[in-house]
C-alpha positions in Angstrom: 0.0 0.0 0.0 1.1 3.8 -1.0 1.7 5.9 2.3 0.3 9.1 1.0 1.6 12.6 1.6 0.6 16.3 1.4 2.7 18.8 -0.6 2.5 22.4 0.4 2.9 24.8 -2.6 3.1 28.8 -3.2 0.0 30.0 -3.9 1.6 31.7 -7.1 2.5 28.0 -8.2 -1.4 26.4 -8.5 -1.2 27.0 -12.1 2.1 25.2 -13.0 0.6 22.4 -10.3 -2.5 21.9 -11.9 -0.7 22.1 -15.2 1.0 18.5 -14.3 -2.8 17.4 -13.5 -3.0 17.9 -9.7 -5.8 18.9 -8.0 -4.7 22.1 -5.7 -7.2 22.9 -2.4 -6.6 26.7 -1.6 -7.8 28.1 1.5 -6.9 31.2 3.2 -6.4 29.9 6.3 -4.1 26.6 5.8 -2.7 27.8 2.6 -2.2 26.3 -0.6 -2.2 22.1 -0.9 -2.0 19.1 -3.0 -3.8 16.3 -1.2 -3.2 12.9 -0.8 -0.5 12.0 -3.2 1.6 8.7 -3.1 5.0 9.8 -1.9 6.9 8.8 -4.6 4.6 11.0 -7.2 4.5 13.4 -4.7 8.6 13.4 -4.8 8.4 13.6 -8.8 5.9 16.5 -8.0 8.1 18.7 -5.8 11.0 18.2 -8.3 9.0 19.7 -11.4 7.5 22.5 -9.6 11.4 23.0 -8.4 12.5 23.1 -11.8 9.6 26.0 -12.8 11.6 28.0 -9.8 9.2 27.4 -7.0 9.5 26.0 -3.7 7.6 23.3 -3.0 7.9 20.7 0.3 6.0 16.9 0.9 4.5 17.0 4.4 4.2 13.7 5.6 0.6 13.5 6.6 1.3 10.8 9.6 -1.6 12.1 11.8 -3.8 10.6 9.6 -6.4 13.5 10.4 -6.5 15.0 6.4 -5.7 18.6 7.7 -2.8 20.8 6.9 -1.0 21.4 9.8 -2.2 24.9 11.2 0.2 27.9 11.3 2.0 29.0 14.8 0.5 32.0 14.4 -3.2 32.3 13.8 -4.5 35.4 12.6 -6.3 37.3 14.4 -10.3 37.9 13.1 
């Protein structure tokens, strides 16, 4: 079985993402995610969006809960 990962993108990079056919969740308070993805796709993924000049990393999604890990700083409503 595939151990699946997240991988946490710019937000300027969701059209070069979904231009290698990934789905890309955007929310304003987790940022900007591809869900889900076997690691070793995930892997190839980080490496393309690396060659377009972005910066892309795999979060290993070991919780198992499906959320983004939150931010250390919440914002403030």
């Amino acid at each position: 079985m595939s151990d699946f990962v997240d991988v946490a993108i710019p937000t300027n990079a969701r059209a070069a993402a979904e231009s290698m056919g990934l789905t890309v969740q955007r929310s304003m308070r987790s940022g900007t995610w591809v869900r889900r993805l076997p690691r070793d796709e995930a892997e190839i993924a980080v490496e393309c969006l690396r060659d377009f000049g972005f910066a892309a990393r795999i979060v290993d999604n070991a919780a198992g809960t499906g959320q983004p890990p939150e931010a250390d700083n919440p914002r403030a409503a």
